[in-house]
N, C-alpha and C positions, 0 to 999 in steps of 0.2 A: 280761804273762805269760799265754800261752793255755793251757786249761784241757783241758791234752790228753794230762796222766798224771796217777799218784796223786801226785805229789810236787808237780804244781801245785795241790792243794787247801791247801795251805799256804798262799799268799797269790795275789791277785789285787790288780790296777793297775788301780784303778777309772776311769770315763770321764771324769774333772775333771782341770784343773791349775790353778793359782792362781798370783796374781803374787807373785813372790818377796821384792819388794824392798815391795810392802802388808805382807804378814804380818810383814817386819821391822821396818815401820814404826810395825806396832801393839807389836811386843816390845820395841823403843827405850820407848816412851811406857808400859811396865808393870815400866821397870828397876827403878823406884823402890821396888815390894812386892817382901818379904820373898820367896822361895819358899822352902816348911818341906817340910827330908825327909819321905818316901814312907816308910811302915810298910813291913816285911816282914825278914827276919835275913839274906838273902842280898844284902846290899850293905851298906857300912859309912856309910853317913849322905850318903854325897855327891850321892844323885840325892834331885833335889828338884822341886818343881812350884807353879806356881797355879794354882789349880780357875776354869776358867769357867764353871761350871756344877755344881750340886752338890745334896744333901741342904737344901733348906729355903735354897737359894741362901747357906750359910757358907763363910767360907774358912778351913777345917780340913785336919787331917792327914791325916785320913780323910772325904773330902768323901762317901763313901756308905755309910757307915754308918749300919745298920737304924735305920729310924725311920717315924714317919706323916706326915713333911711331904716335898711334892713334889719332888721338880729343878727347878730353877729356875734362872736366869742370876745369878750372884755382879755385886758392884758392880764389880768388875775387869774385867768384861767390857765396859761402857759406855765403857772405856778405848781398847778397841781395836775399833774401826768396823768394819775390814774382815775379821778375824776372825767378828765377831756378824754382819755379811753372810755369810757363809759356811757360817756356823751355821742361819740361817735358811733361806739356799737346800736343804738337806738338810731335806727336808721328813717329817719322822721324828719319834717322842718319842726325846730326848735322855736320858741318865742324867748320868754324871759325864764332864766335859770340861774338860782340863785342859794347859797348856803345859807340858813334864818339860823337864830338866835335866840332863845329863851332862858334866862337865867332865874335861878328859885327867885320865888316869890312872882316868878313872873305869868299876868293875865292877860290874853286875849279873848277879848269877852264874845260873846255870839255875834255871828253878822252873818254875809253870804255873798258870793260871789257869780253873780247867774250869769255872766261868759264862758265859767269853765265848767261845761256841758257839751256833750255828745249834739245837742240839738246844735249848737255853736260851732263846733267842727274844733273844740280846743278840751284838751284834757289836763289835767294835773296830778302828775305823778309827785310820790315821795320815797325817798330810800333813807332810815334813820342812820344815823353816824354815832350820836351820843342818844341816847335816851334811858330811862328811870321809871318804872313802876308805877310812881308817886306822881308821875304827869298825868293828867286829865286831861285825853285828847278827843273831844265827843263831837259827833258829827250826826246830823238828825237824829241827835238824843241816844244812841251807841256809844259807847264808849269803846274806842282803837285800841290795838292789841297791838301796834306795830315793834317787830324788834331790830337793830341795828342791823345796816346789812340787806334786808329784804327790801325788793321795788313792789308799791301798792299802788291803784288808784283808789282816790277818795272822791265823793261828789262834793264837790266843794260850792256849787249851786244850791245847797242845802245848807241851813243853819250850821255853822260849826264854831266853836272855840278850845282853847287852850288855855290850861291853868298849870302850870309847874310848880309842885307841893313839895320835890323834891329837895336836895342840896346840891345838884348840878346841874350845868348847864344845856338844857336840852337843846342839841342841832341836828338838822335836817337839812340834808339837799332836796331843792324844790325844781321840779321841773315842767316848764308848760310844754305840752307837743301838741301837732295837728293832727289831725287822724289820716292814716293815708292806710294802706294794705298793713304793711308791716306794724302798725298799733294796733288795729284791731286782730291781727293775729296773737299777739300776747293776751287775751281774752278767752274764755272760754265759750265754745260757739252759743253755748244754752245762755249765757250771758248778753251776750252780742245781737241774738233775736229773740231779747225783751227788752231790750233797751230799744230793738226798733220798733215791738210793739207800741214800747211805751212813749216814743217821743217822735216815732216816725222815721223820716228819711234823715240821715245823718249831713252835715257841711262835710264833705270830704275834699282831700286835697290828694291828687292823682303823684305819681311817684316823681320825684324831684321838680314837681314845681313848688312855690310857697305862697301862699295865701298873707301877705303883707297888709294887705288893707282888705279888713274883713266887714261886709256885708252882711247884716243878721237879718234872718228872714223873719221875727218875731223881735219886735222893741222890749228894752227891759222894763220893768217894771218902776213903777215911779216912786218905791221906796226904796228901792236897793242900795248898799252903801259901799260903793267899791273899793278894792283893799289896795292898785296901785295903779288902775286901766283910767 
């Protein structure tokens, strides 16, 4: 998607693809754990996930939830090779990374999440594994086109929901990263200076350090309904 209206600030089709039939390889070989629903009131239990990455490296419900110990890679992730290849080549501090879950019939209804924003210094990438036609993936009222394989940003600080019309089970690896040089080079530059039009000076995190307790220079909003922060 080229970055050549305001409606393409919504997502961007970053410059990766990944082999389809690795990442199912590693989610065959991680059938065996649990994934435990996602907090939040706007879906009724059925999306769920396992964190590859999390708060103090646990596999919780809430894998980022405030604390003093790092991100780190969970043991589940030693599970799947070419995922933690993938994780590695994004040369970035990680936050929470996690494979999600949606089985037919299943709804994530609208919400938003106004931390993962460029003003914030935190993005959220997606790379689909399984996905279907028949999914409803709309995000400030667009409907996503993503296909298995390909890494997107989505503004996920924008209204978005999930509905699965399908009859399988749509997954997605989910990734939060910091902004540092190397992410914003995955971007295209015409992108990159309207996003600083639009929001200003970016939270940046300079090359290997990590930004662990993050300082927002602009309070959230007092309706916001966070999806796991």
């Amino acid at each position: 998607m080229a970055a050549d209206s305001a409606q393409d600030l919504v997502a961007v089709r970053l410059p990766r693809d990944y082999d389809v039939a690795l990442l199912q390889r590693d989610l065959q070989a991680l059938q065996g754990i649990r994934s435990a629903s996602q907090p939040g009131p706007y879906h009724k239990g059925e999306w769920t996930g396992i964190a590859l990455y999390s708060m103090g490296g646990k596999q919780s419900v809430f894998p980022s939830a405030a604390g003093t110990e790092h991100y780190q890679e969970t043991e589940e992730l030693s599970r799947a090779p070419y995922m933690r290849q993938i994780l590695k080549e994004l040369e970035c501090p990680k936050e929470v990374v996690r494979i999600l879950f949606l089985p037919p019939g299943g709804h994530i209804k609208d919400h938003f999440d106004f931390h993962t924003s460029f003003q914030f210094g935190l993005l959220r990438l997606h790379i689909p594994i399984v996905t279907h036609p028949d999914v409803a993936f709309i995000i400030d009222g667009q409907r996503m086109k993503w296909n298995a394989g390909e890494l997107w940003y989505g503004d996920f600080s924008k209204i978005h929901s999930v509905k699965n019309d399908s009859e399988i089970v749509r997954v997605h690896l989910v990734i939060d990263v910091q902004i540092n040089d190397f992410v914003l080079n995955l971007f295209p530059s015409d992108f990159i200076e309207r996003r600083r039009a639009q929001d200003g000076q970016f939270e940046f995190v300079a090359d290997n350090e990590t930004l662990d307790v993050r300082v927002a220079s602009v309070p959230p909003p007092s309706h916001f309904t966070p999806t796991w922060r």
